[in-house]
C-alpha positions in Angstrom: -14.5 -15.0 55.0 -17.7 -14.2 55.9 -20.9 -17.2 55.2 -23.6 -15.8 53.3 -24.7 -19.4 51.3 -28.7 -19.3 52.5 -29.3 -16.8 55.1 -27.1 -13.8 55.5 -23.5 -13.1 55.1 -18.0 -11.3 57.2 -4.2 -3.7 57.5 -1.7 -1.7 59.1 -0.1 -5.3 60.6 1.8 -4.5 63.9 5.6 -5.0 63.9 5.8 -5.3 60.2 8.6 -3.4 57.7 7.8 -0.5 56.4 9.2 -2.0 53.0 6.6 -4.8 53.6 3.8 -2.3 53.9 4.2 -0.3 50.9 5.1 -3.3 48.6 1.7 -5.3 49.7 -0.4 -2.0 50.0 0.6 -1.3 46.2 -0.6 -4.3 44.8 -4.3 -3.4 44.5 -3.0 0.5 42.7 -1.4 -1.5 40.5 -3.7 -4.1 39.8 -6.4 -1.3 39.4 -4.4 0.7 37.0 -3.4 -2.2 34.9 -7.2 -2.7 34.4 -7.5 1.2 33.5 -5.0 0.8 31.0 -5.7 -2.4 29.8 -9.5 -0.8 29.1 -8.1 2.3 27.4 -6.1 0.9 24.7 -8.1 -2.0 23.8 -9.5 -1.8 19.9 -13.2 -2.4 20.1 -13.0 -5.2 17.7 -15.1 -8.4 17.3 -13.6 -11.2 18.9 -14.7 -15.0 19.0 -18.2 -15.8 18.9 -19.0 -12.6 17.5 -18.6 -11.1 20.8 -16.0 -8.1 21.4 -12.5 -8.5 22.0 -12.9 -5.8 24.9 -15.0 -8.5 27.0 -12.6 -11.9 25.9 -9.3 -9.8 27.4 -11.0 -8.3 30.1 -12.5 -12.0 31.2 -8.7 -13.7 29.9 -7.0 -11.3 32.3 -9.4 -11.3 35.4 -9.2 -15.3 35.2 -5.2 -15.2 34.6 -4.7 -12.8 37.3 -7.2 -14.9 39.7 -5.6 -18.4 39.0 -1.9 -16.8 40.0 -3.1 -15.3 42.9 -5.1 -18.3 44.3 -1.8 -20.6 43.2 0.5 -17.7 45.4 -2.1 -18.4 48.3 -2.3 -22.0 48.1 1.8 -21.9 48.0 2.1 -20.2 51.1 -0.8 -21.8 52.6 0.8 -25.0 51.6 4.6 -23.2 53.2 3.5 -22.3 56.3 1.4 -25.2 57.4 4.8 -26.7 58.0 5.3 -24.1 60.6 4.4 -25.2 64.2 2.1 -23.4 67.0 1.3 -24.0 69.9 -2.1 -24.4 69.7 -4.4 -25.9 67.3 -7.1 -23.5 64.6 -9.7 -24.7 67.4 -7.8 -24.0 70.6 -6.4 -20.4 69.3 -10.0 -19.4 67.9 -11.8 -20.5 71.3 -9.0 -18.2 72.9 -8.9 -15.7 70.8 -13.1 -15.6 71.4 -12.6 -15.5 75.1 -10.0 -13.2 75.1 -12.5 -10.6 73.6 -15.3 -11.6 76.1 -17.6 -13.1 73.5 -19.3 -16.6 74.9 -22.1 -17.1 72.2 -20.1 -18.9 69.2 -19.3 -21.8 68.9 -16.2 -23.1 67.1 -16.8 -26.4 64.7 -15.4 -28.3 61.9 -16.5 -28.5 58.9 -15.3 -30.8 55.1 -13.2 -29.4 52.8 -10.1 -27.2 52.4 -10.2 -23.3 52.6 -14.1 -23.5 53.5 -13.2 -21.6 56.1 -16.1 -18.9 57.5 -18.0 -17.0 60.1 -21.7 -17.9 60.1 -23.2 -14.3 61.5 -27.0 -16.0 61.9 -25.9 -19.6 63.5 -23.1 -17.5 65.6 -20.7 -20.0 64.5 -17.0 -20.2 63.5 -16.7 -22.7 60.7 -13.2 -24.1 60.3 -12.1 -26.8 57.5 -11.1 -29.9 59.0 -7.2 -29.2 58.6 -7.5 -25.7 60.1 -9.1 -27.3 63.3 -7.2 -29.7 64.1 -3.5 -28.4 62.7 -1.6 -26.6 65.3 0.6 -24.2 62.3 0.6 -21.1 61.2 -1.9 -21.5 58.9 -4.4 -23.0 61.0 -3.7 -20.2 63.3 -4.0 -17.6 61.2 -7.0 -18.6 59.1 -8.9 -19.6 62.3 -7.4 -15.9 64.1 -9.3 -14.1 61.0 -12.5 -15.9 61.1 -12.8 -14.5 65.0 -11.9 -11.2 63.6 -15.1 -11.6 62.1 -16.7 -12.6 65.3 -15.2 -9.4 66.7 -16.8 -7.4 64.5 -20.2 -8.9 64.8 -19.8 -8.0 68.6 -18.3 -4.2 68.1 -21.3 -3.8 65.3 -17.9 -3.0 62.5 -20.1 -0.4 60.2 -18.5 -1.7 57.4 -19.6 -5.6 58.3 -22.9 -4.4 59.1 -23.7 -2.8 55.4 -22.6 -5.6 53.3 -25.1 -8.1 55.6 -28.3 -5.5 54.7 -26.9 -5.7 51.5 -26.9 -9.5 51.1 -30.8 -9.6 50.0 -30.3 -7.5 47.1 -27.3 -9.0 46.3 -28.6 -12.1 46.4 -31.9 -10.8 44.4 -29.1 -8.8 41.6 -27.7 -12.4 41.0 -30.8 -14.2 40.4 -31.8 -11.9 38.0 -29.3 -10.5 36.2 -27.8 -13.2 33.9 -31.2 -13.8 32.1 -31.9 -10.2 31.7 -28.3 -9.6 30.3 -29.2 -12.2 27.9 -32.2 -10.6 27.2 -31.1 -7.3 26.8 -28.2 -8.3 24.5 -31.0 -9.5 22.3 -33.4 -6.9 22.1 -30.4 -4.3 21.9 -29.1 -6.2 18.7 -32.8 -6.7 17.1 -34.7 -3.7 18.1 -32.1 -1.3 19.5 -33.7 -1.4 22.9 -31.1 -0.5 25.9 -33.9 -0.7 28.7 -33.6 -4.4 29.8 -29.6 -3.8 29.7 -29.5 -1.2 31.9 -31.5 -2.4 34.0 -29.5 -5.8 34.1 -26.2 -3.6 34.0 -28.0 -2.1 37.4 -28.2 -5.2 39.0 -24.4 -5.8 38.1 -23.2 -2.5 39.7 -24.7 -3.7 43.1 -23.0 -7.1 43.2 -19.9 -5.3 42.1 -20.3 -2.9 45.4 -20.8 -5.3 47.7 -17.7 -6.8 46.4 -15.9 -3.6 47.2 -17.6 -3.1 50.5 -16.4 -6.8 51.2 -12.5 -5.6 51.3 -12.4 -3.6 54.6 -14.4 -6.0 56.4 -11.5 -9.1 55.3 -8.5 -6.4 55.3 -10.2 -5.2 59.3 -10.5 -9.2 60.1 -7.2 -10.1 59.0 -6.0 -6.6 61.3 -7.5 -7.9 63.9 -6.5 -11.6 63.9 -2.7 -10.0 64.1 -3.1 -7.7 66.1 -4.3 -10.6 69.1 -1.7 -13.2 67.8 0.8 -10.7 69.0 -0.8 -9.8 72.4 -1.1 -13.4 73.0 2.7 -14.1 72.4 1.7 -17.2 70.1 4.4 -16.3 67.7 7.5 -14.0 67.4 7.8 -11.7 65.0 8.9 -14.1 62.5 5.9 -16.1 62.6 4.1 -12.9 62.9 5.4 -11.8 59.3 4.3 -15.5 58.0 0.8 -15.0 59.4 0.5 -11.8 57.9 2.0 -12.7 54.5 -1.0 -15.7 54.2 -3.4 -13.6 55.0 -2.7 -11.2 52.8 -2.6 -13.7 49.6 -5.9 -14.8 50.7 -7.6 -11.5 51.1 -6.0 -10.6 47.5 -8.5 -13.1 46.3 -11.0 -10.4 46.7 -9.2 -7.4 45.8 -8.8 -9.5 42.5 -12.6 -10.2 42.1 -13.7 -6.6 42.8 -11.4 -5.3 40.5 -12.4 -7.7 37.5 -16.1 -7.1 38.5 -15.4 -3.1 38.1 -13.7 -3.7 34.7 -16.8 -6.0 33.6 -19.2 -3.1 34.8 -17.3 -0.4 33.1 -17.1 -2.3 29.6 -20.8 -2.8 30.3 -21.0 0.8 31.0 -18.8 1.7 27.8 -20.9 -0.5 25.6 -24.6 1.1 26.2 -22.6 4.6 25.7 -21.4 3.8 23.0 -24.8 2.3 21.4 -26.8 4.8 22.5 -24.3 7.8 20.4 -25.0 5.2 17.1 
């Protein structure tokens, strides 16, 4: 994960099955198609609160969907922090730093579980207090991914390097565009007016990019962070495959928010359309 709270915002895994491959790189078709589906069929009928069943089932689903994916991440978080390494979150990240000639971060601790993050401004890689000082799987592989990050800083990654110009509007899109959704709800059910919507409906469609845009750069992290775990010889193929399977789990996380954020911005989409015909 890549820090973006104040200032700024950050695979093809070697040795794995080919059965493994195509059953993980299916998930987010299938997700995305479910959401397609799910969108076609659903009667545009009013729902609780007077507010269309469309938008309860879309927001049901997404938080569903998101609860069983954080609870399959948390399990095999949970699984392979039983697993020993032999080196610590904090030794393998200042190695794995090192080992890819960059001197300028500095690895720290920091409170809290899964707080895990690459600060791109301080130059600092942020591991939670049992990722630092664990020496599992886990711990390696979370801290491995945040110095993918790193890595990426150094090697200018394109894809890195567009979502941290993006972070101001981002940032600007989210301030904004709850109250002027509100707003435009309003004056849409009073007057008719669709201006304030789609302009709040704007604002969405940029957070909902930069959620997209975030999935190479954690999918390219996560590629990298295996890729040096095997040159290193830290783990054999079977603790290679338990690396990769955490990983995975948590970069689902935001292959579940992106797709939940589209299907928010196409009902959004679906509902000024349909207005403006009326």
């Amino acid at each position: 994960m890549v820090w973006m709270e104040k200032n700024q915002t950050g695979g093809n895994p070697v040795g794995n099955s080919t059965r493994s491959q195509v059953a993980d790189a299916g998930v987010p078709r299938i997700l995305s198609a479910m959401i397609v589906e799910l969108l076609s069929y659903i009667p545009h009928s009013t729902g609780p609160l007077g507010i269309s069943m469309t938008y309860w089932i879309i927001m049901g689903a997404s938080m569903l969907v998101s609860m069983a994916v954080s609870g399959m991440l948390k399990h095999r978080f949970s699984q392979y922090s039983q697993v020993s390494m032999p080196l610590t979150g904090a030794a393998a990240a200042e190695l794995m730093l090192r080992q890819n000639g960059i001197t300028d971060v500095q690895v720290i601790s920091v409170p809290g579980q899964l707080t895990d993050h690459y600060d791109p401004i301080a130059k600092t890689v942020n591991l939670s207090e049992p990722v630092y000082h664990a020496a599992t799987v886990a711990a390696v592989a979370v801290a491995a991914h945040e110095c993918g990050h790193a890595v990426q800083h150094q090697q200018a990654y394109f894809w890195l390097g567009l979502r941290s110009k993006l972070v101001p509007a981002v940032q600007f899109s989210s301030n904004l565009m709850s109250v002027l959704m509100m707003i435009g709800f309003v004056l849409m059910a009073f007057s008719g007016s669709l201006f304030v919507l789609k302009i709040a409906i704007a604002l969405f469609a940029v957070t909902t990019l930069f959620a997209f845009i975030t999935l190479p750069v954690e999918f390219d992290a996560s590629r990298r962070a295996l890729a040096w775990i095997d040159r290193s010889g830290l783990g054999a193929r079977m603790e290679h495959e338990k690396a990769r399977k955490a990983l995975f789990w948590a970069a689902m996380t935001y292959v579940v928010a992106a797709l939940g954020s589209l299907a928010m911005l196409l009902y959004y989409i679906s509902l000024v359309s349909g207005n403006r015909r009326n």
